[in-house]
C-alpha positions as CSV (number, residue, x, y, z in Angstrom):
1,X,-166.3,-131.0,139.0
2,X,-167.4,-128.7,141.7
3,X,-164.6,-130.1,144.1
4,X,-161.8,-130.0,141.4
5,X,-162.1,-126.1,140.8
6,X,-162.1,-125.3,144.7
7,X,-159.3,-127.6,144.8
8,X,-157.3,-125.3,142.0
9,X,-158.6,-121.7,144.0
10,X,-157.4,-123.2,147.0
11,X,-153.8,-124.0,145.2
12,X,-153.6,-120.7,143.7
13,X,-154.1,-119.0,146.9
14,X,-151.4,-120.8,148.5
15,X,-149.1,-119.9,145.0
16,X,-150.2,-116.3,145.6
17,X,-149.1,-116.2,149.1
18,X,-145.9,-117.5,148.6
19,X,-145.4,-115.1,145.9
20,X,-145.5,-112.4,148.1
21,X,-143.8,-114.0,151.1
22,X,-140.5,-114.3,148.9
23,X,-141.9,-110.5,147.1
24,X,-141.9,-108.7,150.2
25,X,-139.5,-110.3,152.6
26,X,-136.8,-111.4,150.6
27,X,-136.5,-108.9,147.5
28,X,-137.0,-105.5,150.0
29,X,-134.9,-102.6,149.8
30,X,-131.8,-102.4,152.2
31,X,-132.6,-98.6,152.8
32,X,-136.2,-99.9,154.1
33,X,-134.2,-102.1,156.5
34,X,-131.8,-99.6,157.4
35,X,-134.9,-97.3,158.5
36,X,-136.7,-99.8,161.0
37,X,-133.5,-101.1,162.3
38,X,-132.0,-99.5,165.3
39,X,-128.4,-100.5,165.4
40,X,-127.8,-99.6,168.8
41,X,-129.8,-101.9,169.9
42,X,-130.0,-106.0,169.5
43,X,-131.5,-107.1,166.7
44,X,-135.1,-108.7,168.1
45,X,-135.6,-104.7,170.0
46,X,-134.4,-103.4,166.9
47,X,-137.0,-104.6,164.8
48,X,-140.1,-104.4,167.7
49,X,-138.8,-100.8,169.6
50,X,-139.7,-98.8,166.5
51,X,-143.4,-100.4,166.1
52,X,-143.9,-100.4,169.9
53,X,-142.6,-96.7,169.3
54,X,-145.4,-96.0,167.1
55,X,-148.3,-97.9,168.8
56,X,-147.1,-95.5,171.9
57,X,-147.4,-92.1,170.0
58,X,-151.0,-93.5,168.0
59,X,-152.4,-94.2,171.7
60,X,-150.8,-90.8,173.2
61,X,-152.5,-89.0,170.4
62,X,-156.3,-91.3,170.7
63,X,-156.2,-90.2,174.5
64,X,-155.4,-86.5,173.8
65,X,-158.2,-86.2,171.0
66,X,-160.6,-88.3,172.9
67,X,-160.6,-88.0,176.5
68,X,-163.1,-89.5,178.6
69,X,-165.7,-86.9,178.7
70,X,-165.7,-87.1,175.0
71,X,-166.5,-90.9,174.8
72,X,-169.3,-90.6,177.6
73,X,-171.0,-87.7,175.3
74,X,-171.2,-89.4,172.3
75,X,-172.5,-92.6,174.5
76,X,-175.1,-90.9,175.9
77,X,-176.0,-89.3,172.6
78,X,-176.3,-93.0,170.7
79,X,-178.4,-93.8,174.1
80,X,-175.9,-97.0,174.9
81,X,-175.1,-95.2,178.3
């Protein structure tokens, strides 16, 4: 009995995740698109320039808040260095 409801939790998961594949991906707003497309540029660096975009500006802003000195102090204060 034990085996048979793992079996069912392990098809509803599955159901779930499909749900939401076909939720998000295929029933998304075309104004969403429009805003993380780049149309002057093809469409693979169009979808991946804006994220690398991001991850550029999130790092720029870690290494101006946190500099080295920074990280070394709060080592030394947790004794790891």
């Amino acid at each position: 009995m034990h085996k048979i409801t793992k079996f069912w939790y392990i098809i509803l998961i599955i159901l779930a995740a499909i749900y939401f594949y076909f939720y998000k991906y295929k029933n998304y707003d075309t104004n969403y698109e429009n805003d993380i497309l780049e149309n002057f540029t093809p469409k693979i660096n169009g979808i991946a320039r804006p994220h690398f975009r991001n991850m550029r500006l999130k790092y720029d802003n870690f290494v101006n808040n946190y500099n080295q000195d920074f990280i070394m102090n709060k080592l030394k204060r947790m004794n790891i260095y």
